[in-house]
FIMAR-489582 format. One line per field, with one value per residue (C-alpha): chain; residue in one letter; x, y, z; residue number from 1. Coordinates in steps of 0.05 Angstrom, whole numbers. Layout:
BEGIN
chaine: (A:...)
residu: (A:...)
x: (X:...)
y: (Y:...)
z: (Z:...)
num: (NUM:...)
//
This chain:
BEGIN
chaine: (A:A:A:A:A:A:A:A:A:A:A:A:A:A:A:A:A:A:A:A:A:A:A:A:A:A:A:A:A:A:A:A:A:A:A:A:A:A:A:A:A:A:A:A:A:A:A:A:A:A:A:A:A:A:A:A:A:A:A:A:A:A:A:A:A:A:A:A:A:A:A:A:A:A:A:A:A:A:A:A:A:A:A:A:A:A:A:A:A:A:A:A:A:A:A:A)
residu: (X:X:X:X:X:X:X:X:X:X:X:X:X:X:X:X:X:X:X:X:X:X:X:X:X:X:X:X:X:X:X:X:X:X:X:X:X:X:X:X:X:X:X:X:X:X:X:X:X:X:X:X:X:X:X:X:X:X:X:X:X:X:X:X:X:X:X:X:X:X:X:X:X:X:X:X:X:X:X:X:X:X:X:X:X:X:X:X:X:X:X:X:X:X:X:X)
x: (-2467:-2487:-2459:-2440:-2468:-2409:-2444:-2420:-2461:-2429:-2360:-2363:-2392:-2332:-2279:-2310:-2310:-2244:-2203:-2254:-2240:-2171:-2168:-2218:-2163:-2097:-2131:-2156:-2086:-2059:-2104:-2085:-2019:-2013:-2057:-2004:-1944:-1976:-2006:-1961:-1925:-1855:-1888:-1902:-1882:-1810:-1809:-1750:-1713:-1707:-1645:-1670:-1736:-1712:-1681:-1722:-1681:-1616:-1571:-1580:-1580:-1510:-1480:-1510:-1474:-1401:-1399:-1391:-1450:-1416:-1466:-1449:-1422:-1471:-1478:-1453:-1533:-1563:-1524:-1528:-1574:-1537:-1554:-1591:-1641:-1642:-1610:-1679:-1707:-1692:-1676:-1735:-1741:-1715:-1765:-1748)
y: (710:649:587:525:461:400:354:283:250:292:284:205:208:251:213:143:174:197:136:112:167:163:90:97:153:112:55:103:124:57:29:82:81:1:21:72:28:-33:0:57:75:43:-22:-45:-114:-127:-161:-203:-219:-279:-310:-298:-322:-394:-429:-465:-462:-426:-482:-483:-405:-407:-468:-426:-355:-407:-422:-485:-518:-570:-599:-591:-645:-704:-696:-747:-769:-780:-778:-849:-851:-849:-896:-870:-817:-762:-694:-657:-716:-745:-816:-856:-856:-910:-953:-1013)
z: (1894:1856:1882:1821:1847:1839:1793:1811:1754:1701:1728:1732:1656:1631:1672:1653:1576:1567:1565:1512:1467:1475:1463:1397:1376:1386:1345:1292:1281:1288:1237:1189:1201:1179:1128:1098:1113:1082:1012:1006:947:975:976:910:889:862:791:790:734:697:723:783:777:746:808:852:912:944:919:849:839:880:839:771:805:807:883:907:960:1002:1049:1132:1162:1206:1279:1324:1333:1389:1462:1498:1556:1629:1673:1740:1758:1710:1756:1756:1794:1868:1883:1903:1981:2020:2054:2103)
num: (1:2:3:4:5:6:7:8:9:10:11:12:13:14:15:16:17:18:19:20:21:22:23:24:25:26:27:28:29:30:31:32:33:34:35:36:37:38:39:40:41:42:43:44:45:46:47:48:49:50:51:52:53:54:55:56:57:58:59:60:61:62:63:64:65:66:67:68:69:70:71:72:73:74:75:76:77:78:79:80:81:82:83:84:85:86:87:88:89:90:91:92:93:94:95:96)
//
């Protein structure tokens, strides 16, 4: 009876190697996947139409569709500053 000699070498090789591959093969398919979802057929550019296309900016196609744009009302600007340390920082330590 023949007895199979373990062969570290060739072990440490294929163990060593087979993340590689699989790593080369999830980024093969990831690559072609954003390849197919990018340049597919679903994704060809929209033409708009021509009302569409002649407004510059949300507001004037909404006051063209009817509505009415009323701006939001001013904040009450910026909070006064409160006297004292700020609550994130200690008082300054006593000395005599």
């Amino acid at each position: 009876m023949q007895e199979h000699a373990f062969n570290h070498e060739h072990s440490t090789k294929w163990m060593l190697g087979r993340p590689v591959v699989i790593a080369i093969a999830v980024a093969a398919f990831g690559v072609l996947g954003m390849v197919l979802v990018d340049h597919g057929p679903w994704s060809r550019p929209q033409p708009q139409s021509a009302e569409l296309a002649n407004y510059k900016t949300t507001g004037e196609a909404a006051r063209a569709a009817g509505a009415t744009v009323t701006p939001t009302e001013p904040g009450k600007g910026p909070e006064p500053v409160v006297p004292g340390p700020k609550p994130a920082e200690p008082p300054a330590p006593v000395t005599q």
